[in-house]
LOTI-67879 format. One record per residue: residue number from 1; residue in three letters; chain; x, y negated, z negated of N, C-alpha, C in turn. Coordinates in pm, 1 decimal. Layout:
{NUM "ALA" "A" {X Y Z} {X Y Z} {X Y Z}};
...
This chain:
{1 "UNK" "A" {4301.0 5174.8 -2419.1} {4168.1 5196.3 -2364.6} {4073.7 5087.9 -2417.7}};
{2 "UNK" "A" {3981.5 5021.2 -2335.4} {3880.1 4936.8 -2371.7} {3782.5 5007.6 -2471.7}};
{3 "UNK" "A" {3758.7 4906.6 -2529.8} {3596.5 5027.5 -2610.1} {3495.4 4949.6 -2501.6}};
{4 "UNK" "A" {3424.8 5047.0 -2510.6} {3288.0 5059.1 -2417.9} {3170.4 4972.7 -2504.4}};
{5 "UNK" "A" {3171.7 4916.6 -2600.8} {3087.7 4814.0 -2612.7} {3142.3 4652.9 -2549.8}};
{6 "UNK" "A" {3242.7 4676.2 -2519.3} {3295.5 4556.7 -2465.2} {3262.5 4530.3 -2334.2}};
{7 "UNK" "A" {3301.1 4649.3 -2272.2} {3281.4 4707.5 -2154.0} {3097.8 4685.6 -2077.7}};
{8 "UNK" "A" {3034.0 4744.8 -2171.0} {2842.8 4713.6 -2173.6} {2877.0 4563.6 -2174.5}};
{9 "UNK" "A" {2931.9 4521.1 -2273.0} {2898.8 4347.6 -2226.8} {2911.2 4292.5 -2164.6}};
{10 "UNK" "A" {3008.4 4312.5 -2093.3} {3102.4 4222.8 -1948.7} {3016.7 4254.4 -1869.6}};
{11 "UNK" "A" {2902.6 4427.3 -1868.0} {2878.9 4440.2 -1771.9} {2784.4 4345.7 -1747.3}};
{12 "UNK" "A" {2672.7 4328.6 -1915.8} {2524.0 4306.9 -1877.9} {2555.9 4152.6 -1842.1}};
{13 "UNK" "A" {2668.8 4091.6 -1896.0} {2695.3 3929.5 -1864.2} {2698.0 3915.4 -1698.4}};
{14 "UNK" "A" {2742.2 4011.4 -1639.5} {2784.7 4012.4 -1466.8} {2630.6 4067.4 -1408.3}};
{15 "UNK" "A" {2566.3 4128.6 -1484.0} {2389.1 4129.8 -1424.8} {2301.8 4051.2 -1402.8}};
{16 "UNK" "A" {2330.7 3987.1 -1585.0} {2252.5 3855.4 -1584.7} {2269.4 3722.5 -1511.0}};
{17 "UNK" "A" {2377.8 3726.4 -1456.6} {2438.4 3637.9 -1313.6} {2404.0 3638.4 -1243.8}};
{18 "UNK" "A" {2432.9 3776.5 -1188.9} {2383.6 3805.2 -1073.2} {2233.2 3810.7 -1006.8}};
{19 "UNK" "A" {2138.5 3807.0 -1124.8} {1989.1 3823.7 -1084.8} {1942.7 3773.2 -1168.6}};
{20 "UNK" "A" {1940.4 3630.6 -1262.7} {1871.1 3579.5 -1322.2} {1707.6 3560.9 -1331.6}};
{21 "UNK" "A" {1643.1 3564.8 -1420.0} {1525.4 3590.1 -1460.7} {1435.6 3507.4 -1359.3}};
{22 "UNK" "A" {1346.9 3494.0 -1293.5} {1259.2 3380.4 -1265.0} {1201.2 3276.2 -1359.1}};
{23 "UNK" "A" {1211.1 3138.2 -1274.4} {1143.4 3059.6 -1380.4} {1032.6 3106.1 -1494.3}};
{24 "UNK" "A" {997.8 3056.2 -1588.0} {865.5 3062.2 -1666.3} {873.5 2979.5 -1771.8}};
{25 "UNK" "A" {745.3 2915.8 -1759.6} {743.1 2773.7 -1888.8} {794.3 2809.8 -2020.2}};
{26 "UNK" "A" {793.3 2757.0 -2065.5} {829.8 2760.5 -2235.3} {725.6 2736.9 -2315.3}};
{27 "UNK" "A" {598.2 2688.3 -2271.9} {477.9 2657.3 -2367.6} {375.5 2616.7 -2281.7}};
{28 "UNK" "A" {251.7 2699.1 -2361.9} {120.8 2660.8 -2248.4} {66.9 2545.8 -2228.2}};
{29 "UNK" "A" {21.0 2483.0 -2163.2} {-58.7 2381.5 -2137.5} {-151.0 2352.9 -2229.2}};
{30 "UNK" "A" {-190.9 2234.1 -2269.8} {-251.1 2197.2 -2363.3} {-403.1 2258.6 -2277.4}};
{31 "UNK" "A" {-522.5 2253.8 -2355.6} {-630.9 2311.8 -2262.3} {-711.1 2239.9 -2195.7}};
{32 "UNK" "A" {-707.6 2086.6 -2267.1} {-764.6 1915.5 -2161.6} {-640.7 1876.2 -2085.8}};
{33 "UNK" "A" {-542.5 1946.7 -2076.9} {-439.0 1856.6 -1941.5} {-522.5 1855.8 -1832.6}};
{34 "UNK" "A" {-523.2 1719.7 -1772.2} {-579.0 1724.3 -1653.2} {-506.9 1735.3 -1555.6}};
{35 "UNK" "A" {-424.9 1857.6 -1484.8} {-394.5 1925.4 -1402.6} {-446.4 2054.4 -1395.3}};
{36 "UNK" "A" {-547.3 2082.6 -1493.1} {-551.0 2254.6 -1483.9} {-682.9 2240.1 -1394.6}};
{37 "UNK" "A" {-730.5 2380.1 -1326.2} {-805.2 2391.1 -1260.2} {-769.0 2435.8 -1114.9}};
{38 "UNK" "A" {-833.8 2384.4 -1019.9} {-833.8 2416.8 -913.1} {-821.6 2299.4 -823.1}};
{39 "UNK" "A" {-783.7 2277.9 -718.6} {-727.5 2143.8 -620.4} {-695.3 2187.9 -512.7}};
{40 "UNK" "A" {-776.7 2083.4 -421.3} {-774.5 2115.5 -259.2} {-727.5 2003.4 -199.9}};
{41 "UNK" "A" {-613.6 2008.3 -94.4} {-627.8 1915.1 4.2} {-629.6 1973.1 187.8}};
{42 "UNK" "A" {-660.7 1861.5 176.6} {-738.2 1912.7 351.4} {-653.4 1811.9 427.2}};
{43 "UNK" "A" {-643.1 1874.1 536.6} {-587.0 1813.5 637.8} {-683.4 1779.2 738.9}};
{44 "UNK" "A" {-591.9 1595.6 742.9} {-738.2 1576.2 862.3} {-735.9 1596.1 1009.3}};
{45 "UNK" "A" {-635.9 1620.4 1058.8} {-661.7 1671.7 1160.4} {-731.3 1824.8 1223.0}};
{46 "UNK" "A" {-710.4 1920.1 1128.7} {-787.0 2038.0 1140.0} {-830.6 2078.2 1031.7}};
{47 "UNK" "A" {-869.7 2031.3 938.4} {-948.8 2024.7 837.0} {-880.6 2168.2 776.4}};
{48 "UNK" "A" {-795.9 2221.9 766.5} {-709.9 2350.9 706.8} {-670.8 2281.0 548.1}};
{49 "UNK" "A" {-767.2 2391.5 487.1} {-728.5 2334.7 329.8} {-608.8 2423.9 244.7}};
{50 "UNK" "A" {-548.2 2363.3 171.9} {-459.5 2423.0 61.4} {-510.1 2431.0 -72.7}};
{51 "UNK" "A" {-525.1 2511.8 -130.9} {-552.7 2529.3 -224.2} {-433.6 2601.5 -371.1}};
{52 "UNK" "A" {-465.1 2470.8 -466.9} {-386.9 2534.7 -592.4} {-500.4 2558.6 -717.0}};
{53 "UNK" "A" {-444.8 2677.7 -745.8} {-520.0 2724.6 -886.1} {-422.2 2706.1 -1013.7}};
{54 "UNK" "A" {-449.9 2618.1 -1050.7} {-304.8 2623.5 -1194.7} {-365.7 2627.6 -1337.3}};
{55 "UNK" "A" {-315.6 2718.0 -1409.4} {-360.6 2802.5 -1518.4} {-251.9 2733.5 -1636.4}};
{56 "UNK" "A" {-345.6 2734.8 -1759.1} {-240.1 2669.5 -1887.4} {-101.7 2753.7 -1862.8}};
{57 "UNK" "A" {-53.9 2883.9 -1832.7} {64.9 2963.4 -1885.4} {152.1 2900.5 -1774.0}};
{58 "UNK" "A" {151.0 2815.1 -1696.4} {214.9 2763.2 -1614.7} {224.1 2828.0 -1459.0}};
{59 "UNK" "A" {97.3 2893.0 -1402.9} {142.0 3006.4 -1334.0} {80.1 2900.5 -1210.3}};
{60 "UNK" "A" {80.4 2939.4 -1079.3} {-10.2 2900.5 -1008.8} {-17.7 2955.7 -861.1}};
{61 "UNK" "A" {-162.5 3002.8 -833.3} {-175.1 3112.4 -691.7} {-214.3 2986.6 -587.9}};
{62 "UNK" "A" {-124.5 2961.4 -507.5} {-190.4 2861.0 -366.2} {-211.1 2964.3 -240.0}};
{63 "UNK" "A" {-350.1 2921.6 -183.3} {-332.4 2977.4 -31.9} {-321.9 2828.7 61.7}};
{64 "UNK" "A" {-300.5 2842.0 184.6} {-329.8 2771.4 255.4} {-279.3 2835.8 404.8}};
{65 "UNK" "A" {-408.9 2819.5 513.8} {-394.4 2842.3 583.5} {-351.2 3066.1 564.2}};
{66 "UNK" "A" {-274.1 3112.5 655.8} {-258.6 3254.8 647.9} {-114.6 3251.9 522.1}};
{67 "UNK" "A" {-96.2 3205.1 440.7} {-18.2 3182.6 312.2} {-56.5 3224.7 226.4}};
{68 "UNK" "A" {-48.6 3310.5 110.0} {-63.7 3323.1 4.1} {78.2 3318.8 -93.8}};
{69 "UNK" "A" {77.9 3223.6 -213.3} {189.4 3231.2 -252.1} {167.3 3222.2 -486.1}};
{70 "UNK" "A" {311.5 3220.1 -509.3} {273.1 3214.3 -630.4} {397.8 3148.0 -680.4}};
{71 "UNK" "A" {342.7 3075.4 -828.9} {476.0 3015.8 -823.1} {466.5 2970.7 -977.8}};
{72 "UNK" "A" {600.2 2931.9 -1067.5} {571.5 2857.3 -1195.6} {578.7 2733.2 -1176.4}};
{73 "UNK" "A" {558.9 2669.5 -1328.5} {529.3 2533.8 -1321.7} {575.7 2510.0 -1479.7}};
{74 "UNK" "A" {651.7 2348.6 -1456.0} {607.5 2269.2 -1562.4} {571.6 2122.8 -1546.6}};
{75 "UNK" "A" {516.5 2076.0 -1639.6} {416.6 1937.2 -1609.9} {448.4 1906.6 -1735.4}};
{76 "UNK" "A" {462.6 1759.6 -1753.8} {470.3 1643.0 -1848.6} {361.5 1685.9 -1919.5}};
{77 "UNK" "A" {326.8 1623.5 -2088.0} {221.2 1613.0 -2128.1} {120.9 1529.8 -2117.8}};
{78 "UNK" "A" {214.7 1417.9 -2137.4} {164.7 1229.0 -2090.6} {217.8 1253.4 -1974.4}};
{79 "UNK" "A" {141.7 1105.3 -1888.4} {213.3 1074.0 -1806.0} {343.3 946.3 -1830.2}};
{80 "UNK" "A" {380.9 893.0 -1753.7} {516.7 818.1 -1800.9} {495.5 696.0 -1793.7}};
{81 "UNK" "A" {532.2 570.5 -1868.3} {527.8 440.3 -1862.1} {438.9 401.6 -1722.2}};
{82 "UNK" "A" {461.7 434.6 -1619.9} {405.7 387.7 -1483.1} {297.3 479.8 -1438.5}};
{83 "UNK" "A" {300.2 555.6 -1498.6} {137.5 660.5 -1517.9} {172.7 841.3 -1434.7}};
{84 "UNK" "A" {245.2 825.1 -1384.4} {329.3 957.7 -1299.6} {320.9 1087.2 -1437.4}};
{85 "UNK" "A" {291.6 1207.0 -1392.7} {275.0 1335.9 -1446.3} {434.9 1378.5 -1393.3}};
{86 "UNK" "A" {550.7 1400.0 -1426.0} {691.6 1501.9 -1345.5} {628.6 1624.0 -1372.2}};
{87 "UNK" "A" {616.9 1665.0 -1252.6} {568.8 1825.6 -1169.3} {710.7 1906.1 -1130.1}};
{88 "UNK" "A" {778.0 1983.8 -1200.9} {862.1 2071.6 -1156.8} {807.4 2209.1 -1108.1}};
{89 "UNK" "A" {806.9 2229.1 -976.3} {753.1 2394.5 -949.4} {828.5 2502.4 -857.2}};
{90 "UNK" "A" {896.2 2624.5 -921.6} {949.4 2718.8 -837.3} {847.6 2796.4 -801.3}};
{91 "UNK" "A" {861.4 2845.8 -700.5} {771.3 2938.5 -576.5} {885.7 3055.5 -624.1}};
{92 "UNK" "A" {775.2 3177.6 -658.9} {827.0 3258.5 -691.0} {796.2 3464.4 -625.0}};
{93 "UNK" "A" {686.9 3362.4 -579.9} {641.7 3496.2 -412.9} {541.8 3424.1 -361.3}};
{94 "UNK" "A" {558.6 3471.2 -253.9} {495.4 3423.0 -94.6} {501.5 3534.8 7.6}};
{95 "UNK" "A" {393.7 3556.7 84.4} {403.2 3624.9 155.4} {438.3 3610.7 327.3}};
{96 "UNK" "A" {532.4 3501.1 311.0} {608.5 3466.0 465.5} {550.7 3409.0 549.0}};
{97 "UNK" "A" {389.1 3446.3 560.5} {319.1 3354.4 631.7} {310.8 3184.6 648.6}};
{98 "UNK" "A" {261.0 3148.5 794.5} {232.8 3001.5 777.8} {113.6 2943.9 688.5}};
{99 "UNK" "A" {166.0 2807.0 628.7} {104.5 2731.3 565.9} {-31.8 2658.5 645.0}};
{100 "UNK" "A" {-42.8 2565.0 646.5} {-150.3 2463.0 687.4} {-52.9 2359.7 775.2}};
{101 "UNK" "A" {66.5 2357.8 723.8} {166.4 2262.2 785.5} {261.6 2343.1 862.8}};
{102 "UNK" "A" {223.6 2520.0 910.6} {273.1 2562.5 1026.3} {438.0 2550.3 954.4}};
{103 "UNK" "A" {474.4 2556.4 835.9} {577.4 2547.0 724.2} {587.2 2717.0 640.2}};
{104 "UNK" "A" {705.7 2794.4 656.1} {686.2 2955.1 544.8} {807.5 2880.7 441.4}};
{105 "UNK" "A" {761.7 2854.8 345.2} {838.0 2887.5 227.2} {903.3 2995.3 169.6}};
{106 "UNK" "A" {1001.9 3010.1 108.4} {1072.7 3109.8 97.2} {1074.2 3120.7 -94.0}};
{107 "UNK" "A" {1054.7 3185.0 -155.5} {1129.7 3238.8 -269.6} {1164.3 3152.3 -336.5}};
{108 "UNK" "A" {1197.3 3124.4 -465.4} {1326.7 3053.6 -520.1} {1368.0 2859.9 -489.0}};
{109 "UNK" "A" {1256.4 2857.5 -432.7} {1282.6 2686.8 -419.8} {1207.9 2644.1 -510.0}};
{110 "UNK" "A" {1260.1 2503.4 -561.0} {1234.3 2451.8 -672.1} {1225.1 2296.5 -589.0}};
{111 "UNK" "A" {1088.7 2205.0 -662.8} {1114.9 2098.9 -594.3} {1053.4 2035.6 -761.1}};
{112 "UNK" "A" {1053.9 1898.9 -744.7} {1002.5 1823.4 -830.8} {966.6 1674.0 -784.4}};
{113 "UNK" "A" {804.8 1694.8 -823.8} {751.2 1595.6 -774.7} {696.5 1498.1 -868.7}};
{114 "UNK" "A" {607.3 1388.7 -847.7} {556.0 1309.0 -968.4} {411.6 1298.0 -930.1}};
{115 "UNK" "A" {336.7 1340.8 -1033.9} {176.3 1370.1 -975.4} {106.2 1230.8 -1024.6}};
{116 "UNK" "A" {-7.5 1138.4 -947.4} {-86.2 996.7 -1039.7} {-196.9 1045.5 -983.7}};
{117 "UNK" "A" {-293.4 1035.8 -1154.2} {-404.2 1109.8 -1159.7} {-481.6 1008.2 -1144.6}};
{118 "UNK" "A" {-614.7 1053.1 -1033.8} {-711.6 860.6 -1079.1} {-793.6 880.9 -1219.7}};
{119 "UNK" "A" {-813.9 767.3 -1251.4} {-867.9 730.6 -1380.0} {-981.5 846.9 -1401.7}};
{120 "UNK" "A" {-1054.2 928.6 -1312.7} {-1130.3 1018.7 -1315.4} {-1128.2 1121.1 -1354.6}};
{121 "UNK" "A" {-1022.7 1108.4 -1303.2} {-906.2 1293.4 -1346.5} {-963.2 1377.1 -1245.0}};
{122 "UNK" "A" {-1027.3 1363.3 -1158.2} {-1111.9 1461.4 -992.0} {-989.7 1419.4 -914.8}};
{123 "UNK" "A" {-865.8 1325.4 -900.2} {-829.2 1329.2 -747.3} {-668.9 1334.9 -782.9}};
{124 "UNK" "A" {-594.0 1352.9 -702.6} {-450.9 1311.6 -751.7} {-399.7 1314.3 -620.9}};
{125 "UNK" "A" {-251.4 1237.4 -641.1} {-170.3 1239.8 -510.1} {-47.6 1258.6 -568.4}};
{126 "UNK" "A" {32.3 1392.1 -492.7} {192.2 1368.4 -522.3} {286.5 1284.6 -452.1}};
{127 "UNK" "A" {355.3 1220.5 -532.5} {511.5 1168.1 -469.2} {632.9 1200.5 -477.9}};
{128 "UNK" "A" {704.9 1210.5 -405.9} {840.5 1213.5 -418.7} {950.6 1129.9 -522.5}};
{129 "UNK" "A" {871.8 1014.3 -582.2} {961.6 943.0 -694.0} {858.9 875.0 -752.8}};
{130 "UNK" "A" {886.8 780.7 -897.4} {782.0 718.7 -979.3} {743.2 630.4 -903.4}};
{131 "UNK" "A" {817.7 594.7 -740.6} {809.1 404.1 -717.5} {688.1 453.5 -634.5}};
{132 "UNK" "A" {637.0 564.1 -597.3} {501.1 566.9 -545.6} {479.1 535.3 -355.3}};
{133 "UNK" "A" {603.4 551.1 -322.0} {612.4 508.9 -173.3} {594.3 636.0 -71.8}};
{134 "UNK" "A" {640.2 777.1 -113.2} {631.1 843.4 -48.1} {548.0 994.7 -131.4}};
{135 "UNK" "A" {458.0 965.4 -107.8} {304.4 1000.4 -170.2} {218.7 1094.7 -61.7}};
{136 "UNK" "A" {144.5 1206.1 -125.6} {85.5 1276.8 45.0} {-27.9 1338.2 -67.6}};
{137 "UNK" "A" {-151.5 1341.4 -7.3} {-269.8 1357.9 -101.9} {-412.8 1268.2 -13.1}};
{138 "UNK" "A" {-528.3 1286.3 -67.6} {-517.3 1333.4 -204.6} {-583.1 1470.6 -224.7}};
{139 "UNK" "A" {-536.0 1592.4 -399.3} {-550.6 1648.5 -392.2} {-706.9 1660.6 -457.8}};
{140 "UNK" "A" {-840.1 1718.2 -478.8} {-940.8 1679.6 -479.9} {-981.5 1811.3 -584.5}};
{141 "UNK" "A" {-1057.2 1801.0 -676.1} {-1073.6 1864.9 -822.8} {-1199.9 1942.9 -746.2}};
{142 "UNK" "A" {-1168.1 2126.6 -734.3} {-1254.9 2157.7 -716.3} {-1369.7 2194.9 -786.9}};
{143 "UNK" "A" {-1485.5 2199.8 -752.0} {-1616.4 2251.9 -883.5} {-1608.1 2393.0 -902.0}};
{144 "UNK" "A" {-1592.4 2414.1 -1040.1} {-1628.4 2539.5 -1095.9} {-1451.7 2604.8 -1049.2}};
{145 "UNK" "A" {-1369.4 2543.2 -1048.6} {-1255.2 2566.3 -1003.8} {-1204.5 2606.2 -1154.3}};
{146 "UNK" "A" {-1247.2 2585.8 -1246.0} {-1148.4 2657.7 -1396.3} {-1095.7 2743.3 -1399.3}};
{147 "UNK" "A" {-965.6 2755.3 -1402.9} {-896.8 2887.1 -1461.7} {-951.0 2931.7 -1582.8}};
């Protein structure tokens, strides 16, 4: 006969597989990173804004358009030799609706982007890699936007 503490283990090992935890940072944001706050970009053809609220604990509520979603985050401290912030963020609820880009995100996607802040620290644009070619922004520092 097995003993049943063995048994509990195999099980909770085959749980923790099966439904792993959602992302969540490992350490808060310093409280001058300049990513925290609030950030809008607008689209120019119908002026439909997105909005991110990102909070030191790594959390962050975007709407855009009939979207509401939520998601973690981690962000560089520095940025990197070529000035790029690496933005890793899982979406971790959404409510199915369309975006601004007529786009529903789902759950559980993870993307990673590279954020360049202007010298101001009010504007930023993300890219898809450090070489800065495929870039979509910019995102615009809202007032009184503090988490």
């Amino acid at each position: 006969m097995k003993s049943p503490l063995l048994l509990a283990l195999a099980l909770a090992a085959v749980a923790a597989v099966a439904s792993p935890p959602a992302a969540a940072p490992t350490a808060p944001l310093r409280a001058d990173h300049p990513f925290l706050g609030a950030w809008q970009i607008t689209r120019r053809d119908d002026d439909c804004a997105e909005v991110y609220r990102v909070d030191r604990s790594g959390r962050t509520l975007i709407t855009s358009a009939d979207e509401v979603a939520q998601s973690t985050f981690t962000i560089s401290d520095q940025p990197s030799a070529r000035g790029y912030y690496k933005w890793v963020d899982t979406l971790v609820k959404d409510n199915g609706k369309k975006d601004c880009w007529g786009q529903i995100t789902k759950p559980g996607k993870t993307t990673t982007r590279y954020v360049m802040m202007n010298p101001a620290g009010d504007r930023f644009v993300v890219c898809t890699a450090e070489d800065g070619r495929q870039c979509f922004g910019p995102f615009v520092k809202l007032e009184g936007g503090d988490i």
